[in-house]
The first five atom37 places (N, CA, C, CB, O) and aatype in JSON, in Angstrom:
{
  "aatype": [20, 20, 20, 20, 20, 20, 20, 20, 20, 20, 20, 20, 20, 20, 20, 20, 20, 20, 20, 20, 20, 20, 20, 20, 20, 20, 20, 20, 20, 20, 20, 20, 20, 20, 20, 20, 20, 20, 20, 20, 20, 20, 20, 20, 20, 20, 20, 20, 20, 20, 20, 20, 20, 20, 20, 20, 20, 20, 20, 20, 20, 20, 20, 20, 20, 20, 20, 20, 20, 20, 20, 20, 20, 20, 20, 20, 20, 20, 20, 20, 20, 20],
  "atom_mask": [
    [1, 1, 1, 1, 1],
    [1, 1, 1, 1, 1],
    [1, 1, 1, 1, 1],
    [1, 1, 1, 1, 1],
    [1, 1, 1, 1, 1],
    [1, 1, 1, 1, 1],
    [1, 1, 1, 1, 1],
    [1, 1, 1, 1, 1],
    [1, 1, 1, 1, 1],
    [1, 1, 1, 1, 1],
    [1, 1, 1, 1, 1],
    [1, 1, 1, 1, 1],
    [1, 1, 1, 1, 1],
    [1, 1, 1, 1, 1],
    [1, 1, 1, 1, 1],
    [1, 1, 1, 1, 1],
    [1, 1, 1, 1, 1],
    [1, 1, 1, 1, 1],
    [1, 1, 1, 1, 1],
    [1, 1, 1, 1, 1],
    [1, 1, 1, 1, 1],
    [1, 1, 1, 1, 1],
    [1, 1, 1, 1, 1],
    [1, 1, 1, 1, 1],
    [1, 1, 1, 1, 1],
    [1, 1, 1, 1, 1],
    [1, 1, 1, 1, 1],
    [1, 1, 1, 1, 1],
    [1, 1, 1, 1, 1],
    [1, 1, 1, 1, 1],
    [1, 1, 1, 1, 1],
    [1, 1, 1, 1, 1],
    [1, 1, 1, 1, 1],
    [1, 1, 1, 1, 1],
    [1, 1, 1, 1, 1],
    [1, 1, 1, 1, 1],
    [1, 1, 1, 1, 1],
    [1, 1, 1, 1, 1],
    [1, 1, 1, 1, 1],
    [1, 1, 1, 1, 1],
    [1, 1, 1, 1, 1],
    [1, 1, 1, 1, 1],
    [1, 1, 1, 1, 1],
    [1, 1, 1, 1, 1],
    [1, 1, 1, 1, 1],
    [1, 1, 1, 1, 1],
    [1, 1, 1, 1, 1],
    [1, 1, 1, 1, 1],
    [1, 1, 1, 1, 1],
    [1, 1, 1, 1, 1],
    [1, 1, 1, 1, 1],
    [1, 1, 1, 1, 1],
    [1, 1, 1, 1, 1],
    [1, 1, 1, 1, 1],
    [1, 1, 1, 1, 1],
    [1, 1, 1, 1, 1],
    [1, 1, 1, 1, 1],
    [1, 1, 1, 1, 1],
    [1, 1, 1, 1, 1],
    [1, 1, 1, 1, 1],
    [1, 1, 1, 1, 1],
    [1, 1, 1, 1, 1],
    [1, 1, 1, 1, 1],
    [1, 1, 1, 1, 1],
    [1, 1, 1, 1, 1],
    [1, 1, 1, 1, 1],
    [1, 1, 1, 1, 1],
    [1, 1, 1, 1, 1],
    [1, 1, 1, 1, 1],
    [1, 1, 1, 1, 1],
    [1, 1, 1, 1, 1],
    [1, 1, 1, 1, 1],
    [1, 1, 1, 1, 1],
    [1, 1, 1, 1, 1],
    [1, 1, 1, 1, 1],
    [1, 1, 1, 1, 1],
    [1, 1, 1, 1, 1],
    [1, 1, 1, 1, 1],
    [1, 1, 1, 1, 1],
    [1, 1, 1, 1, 1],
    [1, 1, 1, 1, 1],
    [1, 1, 1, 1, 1]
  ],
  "atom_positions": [
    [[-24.14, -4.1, 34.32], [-25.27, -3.39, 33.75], [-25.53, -2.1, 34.53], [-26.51, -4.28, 33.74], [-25.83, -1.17, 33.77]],
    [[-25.51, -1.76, 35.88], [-25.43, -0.8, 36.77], [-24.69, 0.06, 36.27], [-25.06, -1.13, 37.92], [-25.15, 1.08, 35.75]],
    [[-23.65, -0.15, 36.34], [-22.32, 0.77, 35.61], [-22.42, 1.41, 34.61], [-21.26, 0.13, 35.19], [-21.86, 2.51, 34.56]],
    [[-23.25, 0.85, 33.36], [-23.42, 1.35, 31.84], [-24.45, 1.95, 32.53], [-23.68, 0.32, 30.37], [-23.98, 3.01, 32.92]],
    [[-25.81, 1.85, 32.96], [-26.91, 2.68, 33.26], [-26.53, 3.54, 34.14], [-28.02, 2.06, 33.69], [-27.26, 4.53, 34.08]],
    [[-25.52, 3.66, 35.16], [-25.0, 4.6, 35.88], [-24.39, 6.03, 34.71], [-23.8, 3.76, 36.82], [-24.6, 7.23, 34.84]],
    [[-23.62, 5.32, 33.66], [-23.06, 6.29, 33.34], [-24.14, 7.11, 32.04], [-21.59, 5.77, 32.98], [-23.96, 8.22, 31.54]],
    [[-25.08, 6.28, 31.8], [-25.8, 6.44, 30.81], [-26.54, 7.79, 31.9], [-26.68, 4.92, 30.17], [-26.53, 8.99, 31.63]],
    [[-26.87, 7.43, 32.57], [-27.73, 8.82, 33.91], [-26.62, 10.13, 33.93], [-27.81, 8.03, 36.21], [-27.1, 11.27, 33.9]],
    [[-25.5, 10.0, 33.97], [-24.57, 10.89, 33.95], [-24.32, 11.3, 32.79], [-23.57, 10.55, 34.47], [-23.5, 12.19, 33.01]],
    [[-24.5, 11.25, 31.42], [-24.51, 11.61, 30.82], [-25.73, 12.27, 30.01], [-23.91, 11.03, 30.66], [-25.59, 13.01, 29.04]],
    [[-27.03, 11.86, 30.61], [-28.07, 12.96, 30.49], [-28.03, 13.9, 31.16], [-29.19, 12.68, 30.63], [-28.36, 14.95, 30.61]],
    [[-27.77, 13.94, 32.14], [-27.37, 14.86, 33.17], [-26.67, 16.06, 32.98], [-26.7, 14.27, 33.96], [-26.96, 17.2, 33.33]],
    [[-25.58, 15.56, 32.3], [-24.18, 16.44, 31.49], [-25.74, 17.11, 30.63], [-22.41, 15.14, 30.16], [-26.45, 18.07, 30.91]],
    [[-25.8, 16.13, 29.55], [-26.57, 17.11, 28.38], [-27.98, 17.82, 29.17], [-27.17, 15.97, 26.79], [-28.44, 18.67, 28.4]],
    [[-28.72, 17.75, 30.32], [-29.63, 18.41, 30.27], [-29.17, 19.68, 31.47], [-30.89, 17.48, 30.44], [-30.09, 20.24, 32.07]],
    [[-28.03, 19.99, 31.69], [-26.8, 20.98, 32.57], [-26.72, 22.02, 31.08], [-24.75, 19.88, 33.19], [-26.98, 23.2, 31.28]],
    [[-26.48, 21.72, 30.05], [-25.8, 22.2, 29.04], [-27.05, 22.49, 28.34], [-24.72, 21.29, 28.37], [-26.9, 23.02, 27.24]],
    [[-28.02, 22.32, 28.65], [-29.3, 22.92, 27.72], [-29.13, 24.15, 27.48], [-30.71, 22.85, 28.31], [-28.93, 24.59, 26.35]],
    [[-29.19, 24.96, 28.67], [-29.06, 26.18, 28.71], [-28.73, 27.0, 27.89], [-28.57, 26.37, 29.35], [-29.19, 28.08, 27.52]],
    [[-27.36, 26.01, 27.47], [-26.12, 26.88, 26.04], [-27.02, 26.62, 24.91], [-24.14, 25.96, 25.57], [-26.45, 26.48, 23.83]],
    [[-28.4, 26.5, 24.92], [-28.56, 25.75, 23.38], [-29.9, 27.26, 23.15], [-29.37, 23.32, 23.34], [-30.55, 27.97, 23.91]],
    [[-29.73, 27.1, 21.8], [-30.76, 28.19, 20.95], [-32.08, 27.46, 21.87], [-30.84, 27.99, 18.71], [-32.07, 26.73, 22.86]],
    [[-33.59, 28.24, 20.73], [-34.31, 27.76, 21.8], [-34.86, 26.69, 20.72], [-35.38, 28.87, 22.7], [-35.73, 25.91, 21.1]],
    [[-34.36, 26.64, 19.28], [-34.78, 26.06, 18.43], [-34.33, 24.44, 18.9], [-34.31, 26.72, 17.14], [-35.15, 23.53, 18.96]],
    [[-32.45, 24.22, 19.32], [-31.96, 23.56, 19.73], [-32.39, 22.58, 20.78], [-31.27, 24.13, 19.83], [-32.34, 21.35, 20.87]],
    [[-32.88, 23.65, 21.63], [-33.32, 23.39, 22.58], [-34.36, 22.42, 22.64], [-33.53, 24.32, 23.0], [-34.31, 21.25, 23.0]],
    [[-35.48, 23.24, 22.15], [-36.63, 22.22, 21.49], [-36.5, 21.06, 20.69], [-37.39, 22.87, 20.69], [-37.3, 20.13, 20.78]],
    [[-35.53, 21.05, 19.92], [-35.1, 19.37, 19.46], [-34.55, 18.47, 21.0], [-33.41, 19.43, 18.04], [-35.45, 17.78, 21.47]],
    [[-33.39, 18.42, 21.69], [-33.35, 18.18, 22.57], [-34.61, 17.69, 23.53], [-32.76, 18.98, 22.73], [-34.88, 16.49, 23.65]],
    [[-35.4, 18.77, 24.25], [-36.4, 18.28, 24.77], [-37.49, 17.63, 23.77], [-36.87, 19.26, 25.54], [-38.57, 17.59, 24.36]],
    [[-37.56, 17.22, 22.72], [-38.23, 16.24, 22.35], [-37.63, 15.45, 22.11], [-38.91, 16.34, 21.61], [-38.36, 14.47, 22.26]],
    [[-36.34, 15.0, 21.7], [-35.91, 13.99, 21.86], [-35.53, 12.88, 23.51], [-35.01, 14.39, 21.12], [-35.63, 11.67, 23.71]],
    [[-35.18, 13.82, 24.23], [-35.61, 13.62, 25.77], [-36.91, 12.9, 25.9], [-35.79, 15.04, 26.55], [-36.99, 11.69, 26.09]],
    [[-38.15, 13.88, 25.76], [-39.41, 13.09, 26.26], [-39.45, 11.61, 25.13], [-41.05, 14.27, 26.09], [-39.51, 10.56, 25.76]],
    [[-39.44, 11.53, 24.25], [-39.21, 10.27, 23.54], [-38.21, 9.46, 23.93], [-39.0, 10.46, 22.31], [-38.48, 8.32, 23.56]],
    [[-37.42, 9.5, 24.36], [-36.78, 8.58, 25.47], [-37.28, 8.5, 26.56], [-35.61, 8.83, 25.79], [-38.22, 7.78, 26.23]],
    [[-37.35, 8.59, 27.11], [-38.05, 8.95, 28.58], [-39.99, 7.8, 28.41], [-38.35, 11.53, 28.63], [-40.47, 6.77, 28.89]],
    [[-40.3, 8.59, 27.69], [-41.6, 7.32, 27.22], [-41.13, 6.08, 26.36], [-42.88, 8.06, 26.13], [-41.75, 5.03, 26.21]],
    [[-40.21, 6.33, 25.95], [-39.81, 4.43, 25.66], [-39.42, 4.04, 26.38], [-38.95, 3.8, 24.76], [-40.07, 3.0, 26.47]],
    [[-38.51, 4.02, 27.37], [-37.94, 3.65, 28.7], [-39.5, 3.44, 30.03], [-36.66, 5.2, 29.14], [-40.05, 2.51, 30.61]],
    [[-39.57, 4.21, 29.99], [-41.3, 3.73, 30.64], [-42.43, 3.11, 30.39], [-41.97, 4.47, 30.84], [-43.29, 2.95, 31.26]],
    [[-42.54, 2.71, 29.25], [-43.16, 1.9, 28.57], [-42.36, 0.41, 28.45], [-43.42, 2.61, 27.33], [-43.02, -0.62, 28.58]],
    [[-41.04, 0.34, 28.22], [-40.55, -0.63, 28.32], [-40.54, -1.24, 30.1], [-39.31, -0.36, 27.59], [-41.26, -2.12, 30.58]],
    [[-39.58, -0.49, 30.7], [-39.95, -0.6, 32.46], [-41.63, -1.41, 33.12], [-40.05, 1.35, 33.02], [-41.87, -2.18, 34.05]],
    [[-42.8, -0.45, 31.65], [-43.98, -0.67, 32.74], [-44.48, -2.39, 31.92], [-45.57, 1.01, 32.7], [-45.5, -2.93, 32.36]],
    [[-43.72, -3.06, 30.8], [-44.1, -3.94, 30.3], [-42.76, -5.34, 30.74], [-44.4, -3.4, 28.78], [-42.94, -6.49, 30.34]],
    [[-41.83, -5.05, 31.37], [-40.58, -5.67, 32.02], [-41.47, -6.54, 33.16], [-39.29, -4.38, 32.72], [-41.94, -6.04, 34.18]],
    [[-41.65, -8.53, 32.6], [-42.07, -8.83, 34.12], [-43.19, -9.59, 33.12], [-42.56, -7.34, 35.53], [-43.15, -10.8, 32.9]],
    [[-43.96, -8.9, 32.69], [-45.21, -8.85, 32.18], [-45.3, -9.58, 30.82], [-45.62, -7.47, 32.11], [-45.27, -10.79, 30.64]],
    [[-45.41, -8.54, 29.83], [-45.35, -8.93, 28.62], [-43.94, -8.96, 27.94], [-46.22, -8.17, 27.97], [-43.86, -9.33, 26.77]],
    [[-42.82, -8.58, 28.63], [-41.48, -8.51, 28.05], [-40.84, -9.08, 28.41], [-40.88, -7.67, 27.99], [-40.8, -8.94, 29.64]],
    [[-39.98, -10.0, 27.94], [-38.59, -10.4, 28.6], [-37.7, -9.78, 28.88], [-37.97, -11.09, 28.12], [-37.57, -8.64, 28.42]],
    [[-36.82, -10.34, 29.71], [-35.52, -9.15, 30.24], [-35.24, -8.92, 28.89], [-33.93, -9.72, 31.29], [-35.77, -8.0, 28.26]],
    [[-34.21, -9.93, 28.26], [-33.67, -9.88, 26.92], [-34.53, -8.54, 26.02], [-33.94, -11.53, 26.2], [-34.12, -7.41, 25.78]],
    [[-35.37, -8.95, 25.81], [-36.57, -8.04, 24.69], [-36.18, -6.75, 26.01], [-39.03, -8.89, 24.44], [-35.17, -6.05, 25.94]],
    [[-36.89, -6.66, 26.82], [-36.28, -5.14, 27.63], [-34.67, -4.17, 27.14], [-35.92, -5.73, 29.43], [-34.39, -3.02, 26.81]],
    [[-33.94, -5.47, 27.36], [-32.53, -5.3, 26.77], [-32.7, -4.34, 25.68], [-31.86, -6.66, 26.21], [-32.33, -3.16, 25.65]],
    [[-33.24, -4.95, 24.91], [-33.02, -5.04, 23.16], [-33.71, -3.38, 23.19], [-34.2, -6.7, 21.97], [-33.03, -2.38, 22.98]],
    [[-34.82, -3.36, 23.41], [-35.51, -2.34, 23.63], [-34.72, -1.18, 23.95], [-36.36, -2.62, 24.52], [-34.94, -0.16, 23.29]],
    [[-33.8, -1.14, 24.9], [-33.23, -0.03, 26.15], [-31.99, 0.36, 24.45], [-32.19, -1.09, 28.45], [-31.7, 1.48, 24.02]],
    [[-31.79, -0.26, 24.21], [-30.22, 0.03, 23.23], [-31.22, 0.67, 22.16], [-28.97, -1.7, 22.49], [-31.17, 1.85, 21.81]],
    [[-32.21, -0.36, 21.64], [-33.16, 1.01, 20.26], [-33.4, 1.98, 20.74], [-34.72, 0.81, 19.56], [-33.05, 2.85, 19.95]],
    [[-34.07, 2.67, 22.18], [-34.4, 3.65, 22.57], [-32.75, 4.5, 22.85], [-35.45, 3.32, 23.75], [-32.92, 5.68, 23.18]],
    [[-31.62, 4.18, 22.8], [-30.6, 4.54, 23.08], [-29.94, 5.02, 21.68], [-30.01, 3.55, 23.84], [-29.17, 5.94, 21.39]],
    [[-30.43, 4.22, 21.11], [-29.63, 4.51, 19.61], [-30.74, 5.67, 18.89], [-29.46, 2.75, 18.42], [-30.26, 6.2, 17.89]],
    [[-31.62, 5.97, 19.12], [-32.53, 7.02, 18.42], [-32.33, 8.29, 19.63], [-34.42, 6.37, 18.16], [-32.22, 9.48, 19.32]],
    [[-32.31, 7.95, 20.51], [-31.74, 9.13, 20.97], [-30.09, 9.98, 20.79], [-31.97, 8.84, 22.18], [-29.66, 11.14, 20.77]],
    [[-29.61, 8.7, 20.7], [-28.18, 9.6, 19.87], [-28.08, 10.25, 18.44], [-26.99, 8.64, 19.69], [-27.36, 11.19, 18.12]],
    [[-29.13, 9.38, 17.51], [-29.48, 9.86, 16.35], [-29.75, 11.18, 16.31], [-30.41, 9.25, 15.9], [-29.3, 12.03, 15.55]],
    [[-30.91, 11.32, 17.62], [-31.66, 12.69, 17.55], [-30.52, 14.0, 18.01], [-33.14, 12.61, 18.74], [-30.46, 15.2, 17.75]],
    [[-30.01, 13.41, 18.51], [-28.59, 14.53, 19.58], [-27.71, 14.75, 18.2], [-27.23, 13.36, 21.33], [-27.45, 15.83, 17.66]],
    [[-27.42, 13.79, 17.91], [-26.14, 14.16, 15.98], [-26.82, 14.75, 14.96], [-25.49, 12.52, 14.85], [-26.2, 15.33, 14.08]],
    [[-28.67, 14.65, 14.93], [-29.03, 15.62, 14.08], [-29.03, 17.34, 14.26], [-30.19, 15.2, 13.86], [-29.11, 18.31, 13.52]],
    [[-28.9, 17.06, 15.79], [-29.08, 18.57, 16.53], [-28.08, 18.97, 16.61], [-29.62, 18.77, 17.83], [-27.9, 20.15, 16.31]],
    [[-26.94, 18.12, 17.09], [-25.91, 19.11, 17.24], [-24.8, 19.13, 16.2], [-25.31, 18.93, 18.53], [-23.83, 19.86, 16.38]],
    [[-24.89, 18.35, 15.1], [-24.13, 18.33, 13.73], [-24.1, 19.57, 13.27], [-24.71, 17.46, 12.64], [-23.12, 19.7, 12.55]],
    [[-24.68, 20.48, 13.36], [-24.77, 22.01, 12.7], [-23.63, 22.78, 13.31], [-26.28, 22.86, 13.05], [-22.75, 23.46, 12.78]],
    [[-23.98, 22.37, 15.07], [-22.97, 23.32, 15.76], [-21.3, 23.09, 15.28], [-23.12, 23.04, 17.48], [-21.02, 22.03, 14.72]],
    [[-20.55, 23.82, 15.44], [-19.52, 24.57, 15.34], [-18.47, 24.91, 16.66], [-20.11, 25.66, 14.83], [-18.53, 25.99, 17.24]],
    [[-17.45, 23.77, 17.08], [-16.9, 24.0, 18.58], [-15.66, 24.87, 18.28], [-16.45, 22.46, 19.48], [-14.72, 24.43, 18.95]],
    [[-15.41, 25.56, 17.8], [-14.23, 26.44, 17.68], [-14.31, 27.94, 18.28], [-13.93, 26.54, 16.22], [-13.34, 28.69, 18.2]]
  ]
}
């Protein structure tokens, strides 16, 4: 699990290095899709223990994972790598 969340950190990392290259329209999708990850992940974290099970945490971490890739393929589906 370290390993996948290790690389999952390295790969925001990559994309928030590469902001820079982005319009500012781009951009702004990006950083909202960012802070919406970022508050589901903390919200899940601050309910882990408490009211959540690991499992349900689990489950949680992959929906907040999968809407953030959603949000990244709506943004960057336009671009053009040639």
């Amino acid at each position: 699990m370290k390993k996948s969340l290790d690389a999952i950190k390295k790969d925001l990392q990559d994309i928030a290095d590469a902001r820079s290259d982005l319009s500012s329209d781009r951009r702004s999708e990006v950083d909202a899709a960012n802070k919406a990850f970022k508050s589901s992940i903390q919200q899940i974290t601050g309910e882990l223990g408490t009211s959540l099970s690991a499992s349900d945490a689990k489950a949680g971490v992959v929906t907040a994972l999968e809407q953030l890739g959603a949000s990244y393929k709506k943004t960057f589906a336009p671009l053009s790598c040639d």
